[in-house]
Each structure stands twice: as structure tokens, then as C-alpha cells.
C-alpha positions in Angstrom: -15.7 9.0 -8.4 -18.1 6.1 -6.9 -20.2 6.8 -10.1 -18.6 5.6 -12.9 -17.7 2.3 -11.9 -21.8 2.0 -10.6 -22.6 3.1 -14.3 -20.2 0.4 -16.3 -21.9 -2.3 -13.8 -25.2 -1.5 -14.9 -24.3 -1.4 -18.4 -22.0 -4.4 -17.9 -25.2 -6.2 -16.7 -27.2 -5.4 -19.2 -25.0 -6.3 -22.4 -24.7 -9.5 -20.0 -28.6 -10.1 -20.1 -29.0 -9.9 -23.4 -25.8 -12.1 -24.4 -27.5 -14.5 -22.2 -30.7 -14.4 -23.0 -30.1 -15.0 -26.9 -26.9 -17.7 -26.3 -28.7 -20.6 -23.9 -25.0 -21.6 -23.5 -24.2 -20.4 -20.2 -23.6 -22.1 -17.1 -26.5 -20.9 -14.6 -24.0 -20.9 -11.5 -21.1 -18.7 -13.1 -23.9 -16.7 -14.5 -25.4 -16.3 -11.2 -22.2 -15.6 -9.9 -21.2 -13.1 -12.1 -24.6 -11.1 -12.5 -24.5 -10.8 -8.2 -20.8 -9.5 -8.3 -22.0 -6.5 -10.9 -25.1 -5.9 -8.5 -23.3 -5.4 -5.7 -21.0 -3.3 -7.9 -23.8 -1.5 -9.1 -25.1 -1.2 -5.6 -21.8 0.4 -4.2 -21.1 -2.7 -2.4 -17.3 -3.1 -1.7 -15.0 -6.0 -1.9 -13.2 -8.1 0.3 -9.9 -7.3 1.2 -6.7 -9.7 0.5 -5.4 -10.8 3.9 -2.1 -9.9 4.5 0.9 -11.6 4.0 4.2 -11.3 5.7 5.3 -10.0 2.6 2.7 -7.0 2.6 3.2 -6.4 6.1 6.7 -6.1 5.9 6.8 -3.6 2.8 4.6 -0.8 5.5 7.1 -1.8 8.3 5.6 -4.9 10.0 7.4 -7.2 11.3 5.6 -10.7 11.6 7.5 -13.4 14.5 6.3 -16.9 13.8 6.0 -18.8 17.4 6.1 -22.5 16.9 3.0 -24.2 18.7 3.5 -25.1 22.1 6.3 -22.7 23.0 5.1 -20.9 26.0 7.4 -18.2 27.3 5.5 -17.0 29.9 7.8 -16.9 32.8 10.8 -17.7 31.5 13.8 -15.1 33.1 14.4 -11.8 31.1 11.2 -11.3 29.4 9.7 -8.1 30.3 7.7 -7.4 33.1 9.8 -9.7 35.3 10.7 -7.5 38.8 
């Protein structure tokens, strides 16, 4: 299944290069950009993964607790682990 999306890359680069090549109008950053993305593509590189929001976390059954900052509540009577 890792194949195809390797082979539409490298084709994807190539009709790229020779857009390129015959234009003169592109932007040399977004090309470069662009043209590393498809290589690593090509490559079988993978891509970065979204970090989670509460929202994600929630819909698999994790529950996120904000703390405000400086709240320390080590210590304090009832938390667990008091004997």
C-alpha cells in the first residue's frame, strides 16, 4: 500500500520540474518547499502528527484537567497517599 503514494510523488515531482523549468514564475522558497515535501514522500518519509487537543483526546476517552499555575496541592488533606 506504501507504493502508490511513493509512485504519484515521483510523478508529482516530475510534472513539477518541467512546469518549472518552462514557467520562470515560481517562487524559489515554495518551490523548494514543495519539491522536499514530495521527496520525502517519495522517500517513504512520514509526516508529523497533529498534537492533540482536548477535543481529540476526549472523543478516545481522555479526560484533560487544566491546573492553573501556581496551584500546588501537594500536601493538602485528602489527596491520596495521605496515611
Amino acid at each position: 500500500m506504501t507504493m502508490l503514494p511513493r509512485l504519484q510523488a515521483e510523478e508529482r515531482m516530475g510534472a513539477i520540474s518541467i512546469g518549472l523549468l518552462s514557467s520562470g514564475y515560481a517562487d524559489k522558497k515554495d518551490v523548494t518547499h514543495a519539491m522536499r515535501r514530495l521527496q520525502a514522500i517519495a522517500g517513504g518519509g512520514r509526516r508529523k502528527a497533529a498534537a492533540p487537543t482536548p477535543e481529540t483526546l476526549a472523543a478516545v476517552g481522555i479526560e484533560m484537567v487544566i491546573v492553573p499555575p501556581g496551584s500546588n496541592t501537594a500536601g493538602e488533606a485528602g489527596e491520596p497517599g495521605d496515611g
